[in-house]
N, C-alpha and C positions, 0 to 999 in steps of 0.2 A: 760349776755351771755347765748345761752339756752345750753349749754354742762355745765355750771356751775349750772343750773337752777335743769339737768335733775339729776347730781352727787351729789347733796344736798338731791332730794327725795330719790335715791337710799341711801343714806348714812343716812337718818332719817328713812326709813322704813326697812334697815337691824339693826338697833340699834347702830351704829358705826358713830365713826369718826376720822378726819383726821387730823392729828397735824403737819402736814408735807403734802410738793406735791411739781411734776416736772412743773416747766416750760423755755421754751426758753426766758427766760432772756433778753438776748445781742441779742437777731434779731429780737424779737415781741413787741407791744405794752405795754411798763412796765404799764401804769397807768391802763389796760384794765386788765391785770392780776392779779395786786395786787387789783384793785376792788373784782375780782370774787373770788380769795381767801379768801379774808374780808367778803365775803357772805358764804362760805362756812365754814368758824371759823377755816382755813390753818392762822397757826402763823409764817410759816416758808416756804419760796418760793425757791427750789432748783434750780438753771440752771443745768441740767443732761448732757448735753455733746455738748462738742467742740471740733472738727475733732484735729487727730494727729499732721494738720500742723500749729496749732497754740503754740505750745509748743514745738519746734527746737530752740529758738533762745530768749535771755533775752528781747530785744527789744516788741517781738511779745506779750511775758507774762507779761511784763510789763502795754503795750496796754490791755489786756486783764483785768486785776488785775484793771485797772483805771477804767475801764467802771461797771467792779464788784462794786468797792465802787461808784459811782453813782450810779448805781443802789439798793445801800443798801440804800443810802440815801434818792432814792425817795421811797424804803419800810416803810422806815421808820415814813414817811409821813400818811402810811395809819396803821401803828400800826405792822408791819409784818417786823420779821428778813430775811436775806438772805443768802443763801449757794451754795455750788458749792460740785458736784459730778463727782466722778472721773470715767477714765477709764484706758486700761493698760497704753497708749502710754505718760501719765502724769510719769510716773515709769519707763520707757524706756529710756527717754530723760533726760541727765544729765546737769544741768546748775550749772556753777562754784561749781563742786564738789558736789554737790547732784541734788536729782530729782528734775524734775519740778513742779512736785506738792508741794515740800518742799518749793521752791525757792517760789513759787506763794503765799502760803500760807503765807510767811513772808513781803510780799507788801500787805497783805488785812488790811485793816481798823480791829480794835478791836472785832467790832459787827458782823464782817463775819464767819459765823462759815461752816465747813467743814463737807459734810456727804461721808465719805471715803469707796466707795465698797472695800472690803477687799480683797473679789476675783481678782476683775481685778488687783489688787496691788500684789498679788501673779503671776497671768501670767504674769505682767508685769515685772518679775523676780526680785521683791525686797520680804523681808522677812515682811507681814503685822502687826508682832508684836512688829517689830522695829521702821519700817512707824506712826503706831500709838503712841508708845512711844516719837519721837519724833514732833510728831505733835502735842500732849500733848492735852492742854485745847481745842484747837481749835475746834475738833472732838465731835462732837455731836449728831451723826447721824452714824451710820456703815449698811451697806447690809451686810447680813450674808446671803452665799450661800456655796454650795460644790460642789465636781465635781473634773475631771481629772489633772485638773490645766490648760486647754490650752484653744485655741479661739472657740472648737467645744462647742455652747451653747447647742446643743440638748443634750449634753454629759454631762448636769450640771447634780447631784445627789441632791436630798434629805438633808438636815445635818446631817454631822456627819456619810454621809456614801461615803465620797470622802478623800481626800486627805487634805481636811484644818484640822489645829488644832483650829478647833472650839472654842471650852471653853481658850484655852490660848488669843484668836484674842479678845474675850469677855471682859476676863481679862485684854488687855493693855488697853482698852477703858476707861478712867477714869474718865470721864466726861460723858458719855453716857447718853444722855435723852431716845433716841429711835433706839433700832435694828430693822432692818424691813428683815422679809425673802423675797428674791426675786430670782428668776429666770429668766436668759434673755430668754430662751426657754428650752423647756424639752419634752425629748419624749414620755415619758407616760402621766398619767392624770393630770394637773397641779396642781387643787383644791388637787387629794391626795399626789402630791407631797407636797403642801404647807403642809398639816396634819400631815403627815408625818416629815419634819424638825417643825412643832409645837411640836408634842411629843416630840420628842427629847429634844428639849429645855426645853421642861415644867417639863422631868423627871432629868435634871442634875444637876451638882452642883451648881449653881446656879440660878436654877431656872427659869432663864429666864425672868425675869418680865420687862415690857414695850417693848418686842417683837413685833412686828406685823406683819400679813402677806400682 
């Protein structure tokens, strides 16, 4: 693929790489993706998002949850884990007593592991240090972002200068390989936004290590 081709030289001549990456999953070409991954030395293929309306109804996430473990299983083929990334409407929607994203989470195959944005689990009006406590091992992956807590993205903040309890959302993660800072958008400079929740990270109590932006 040449966008796999072009994100390899970029990522060899900034000195960086990628242990993790987004792709559509459940609507694209699996064997096409986890190739280009495989070139890229991505050990870990995220599916990043599925509209709200697949997650109303046990049925739907059931559906969804099957075609995730196929698909882990033909990852697994090319030597690459697979994960699923949330947004709020996974924490909106309540299936036989907890959320959807709970509910989904307890149908995935062993080897599926979870990169849970923390944020959207906050708008989505659940408490994120509960969400991760109880999703336990599975979580391996968290977005750490900040911000007013709602769906205005240009309105996300820096870390640690919004509304999240950063360092505690840090702390449920108990399995954590990789926090990544992200931003869905931001009004100011995004690079200094990112520098900015790097500092932060890098001066606090725990230091932050395996961050990335």
């Amino acid at each position: 693929m040449a966008t796999a081709a072009e994100l390899g030289a970029a990522l060899k001549e900034s000195g960086l790489t990628a242990p993790s990456g987004h792709a559509p999953l459940l609507s694209q070409d699996q064997d096409q993706i986890f190739a280009a991954a495989k070139e890229l030395g991505i050990s870990t293929v995220i599916d990043p998002y599925l509209p709200a309306e697949h997650w109303q109804s046990a049925e739907d996430i059931q559906a969804t949850a099957a075609k995730l473990n196929q698909a882990a299983r033909k990852g697994a083929e090319y030597g690459i884990r697979v994960g699923y990334h949330n947004h709020a409407w996974e924490l909106e929607s309540i299936i036989d007593g907890q959320t959807a994203l709970e509910y989904f989470a307890g149908l995935l195959d062993p080897e599926l592991v979870l990169e849970v944005d923390t944020y959207w689990v906050a708008v989505g009006g659940q408490d994120p240090v509960d969400i991760l406590t109880k999703l336990g091992d599975r979580v391996k992956f968290i977005h750490i972002k900040d911000g007013p807590l709602n769906t205005d993205a240009k309105a996300q903040q820096p870390a640690g200068q919004g509304k999240m309890a950063v360092w505690d959302v840090i702390g449920a993660a108990k399995s954590l390989e990789v926090g990544v800072v992200e931003f869905d958008d931001y009004a100011g400079d995004i690079f200094d936004g990112i520098a900015q929740s790097l500092a932060f990270l890098q001066s606090g109590p725990a230091s932050a290590q395996g961050v990335n932006a």
